[in-house]
ZAMARGU-4260 file (C-alpha; in steps of 0.2 Angstrom, whole numbers, plus 5000, padded with zeros to 4 digits):
<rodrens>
0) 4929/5030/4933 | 4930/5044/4924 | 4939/5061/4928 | 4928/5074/4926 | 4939/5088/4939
5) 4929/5083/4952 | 4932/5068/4954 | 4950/5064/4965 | 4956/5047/4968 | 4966/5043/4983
10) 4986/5038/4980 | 4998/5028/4991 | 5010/5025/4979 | 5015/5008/4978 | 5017/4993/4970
15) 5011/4978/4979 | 5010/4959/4978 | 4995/4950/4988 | 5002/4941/5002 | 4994/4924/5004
20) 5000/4905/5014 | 5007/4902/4996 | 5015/4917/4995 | 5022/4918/5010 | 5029/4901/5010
25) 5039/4902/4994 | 5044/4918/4998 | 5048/4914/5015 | 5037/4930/5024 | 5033/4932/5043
30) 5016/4933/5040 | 5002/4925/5028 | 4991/4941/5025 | 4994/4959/5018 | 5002/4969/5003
35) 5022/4965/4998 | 5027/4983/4990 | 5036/4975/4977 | 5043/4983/4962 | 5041/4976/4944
40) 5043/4977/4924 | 5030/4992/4928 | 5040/5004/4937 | 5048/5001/4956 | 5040/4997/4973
45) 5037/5014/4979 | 5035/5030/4967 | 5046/5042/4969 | 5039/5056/4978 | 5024/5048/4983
50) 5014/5048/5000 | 5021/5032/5003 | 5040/5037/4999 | 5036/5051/5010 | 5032/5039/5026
55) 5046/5029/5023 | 5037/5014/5017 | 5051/5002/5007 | 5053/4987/4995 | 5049/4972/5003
60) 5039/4979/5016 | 5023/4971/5019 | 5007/4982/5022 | 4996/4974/5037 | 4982/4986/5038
65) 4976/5003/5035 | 4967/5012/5051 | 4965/4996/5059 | 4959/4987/5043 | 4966/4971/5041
70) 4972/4969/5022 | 4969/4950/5016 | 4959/4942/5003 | 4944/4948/5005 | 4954/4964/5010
75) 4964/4971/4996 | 4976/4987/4999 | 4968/4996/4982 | 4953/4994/4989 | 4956/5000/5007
80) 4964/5015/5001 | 4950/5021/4989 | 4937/5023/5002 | 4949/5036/5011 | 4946/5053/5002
85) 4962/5064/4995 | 4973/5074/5009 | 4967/5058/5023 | 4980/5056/5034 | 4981/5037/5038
90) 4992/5024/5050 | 4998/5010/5042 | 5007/4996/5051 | 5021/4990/5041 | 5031/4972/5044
95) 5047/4975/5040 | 5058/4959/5042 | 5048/4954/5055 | 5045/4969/5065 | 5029/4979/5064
100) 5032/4998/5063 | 5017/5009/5061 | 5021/5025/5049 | 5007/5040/5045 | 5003/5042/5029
105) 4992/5056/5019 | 4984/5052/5006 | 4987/5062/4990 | 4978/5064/4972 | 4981/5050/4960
110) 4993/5059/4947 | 4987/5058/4930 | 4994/5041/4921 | 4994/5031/4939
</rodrens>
């Protein structure tokens, strides 16, 4: 997509992993579907200052939905996101070693290089 000004893509501001059975078997997860925010060579799990940071959303916790909307593999995080518009505020339910927290989040503007 290209940015003409008028265009604003939706942030989180994570990193993620697709959780999936083989996933969360080797990696010994509570649960078989959702996003791992996971940092890597790229750059850590949550940007720093993001909507996500802002929420509380940390390294190794796994995304279970957005709004309601279960994330899995016909369901991906990136994909969820991007049909919310800038400045959308959000409920996520987060599993966090085991125990499902749900944290608000609002959405801001994809910075430029993201």
């Amino acid at each position: 997509m290209e940015s003409t000004g008028q265009i604003q893509v939706p942030y989180l501001g994570v990193r993620y992993i697709p959780v999936d059975t083989d996933l969360a078997t080797t990696q010994k997860l509570p649960i078989s579907y959702g996003a791992l925010v996971r940092g890597s060579a790229d750059g850590p799990a949550v940007q720093k200052g993001s909507p996500a940071a802002k929420a509380g959303i940390q390294a190794e916790d796994i995304i279970e939905s957005v709004n309601g909307q279960k994330i899995d593999a016909s369901h991906d995080l990136g994909n969820i996101i991007d049909q919310y518009s800038v400045g959308a505020k959000v409920a996520l339910v987060v599993n966090r070693a085991g125990k499902e927290i749900t944290l608000s989040v609002i959405l801001a503007k994809r910075p430029a290089g993201e």
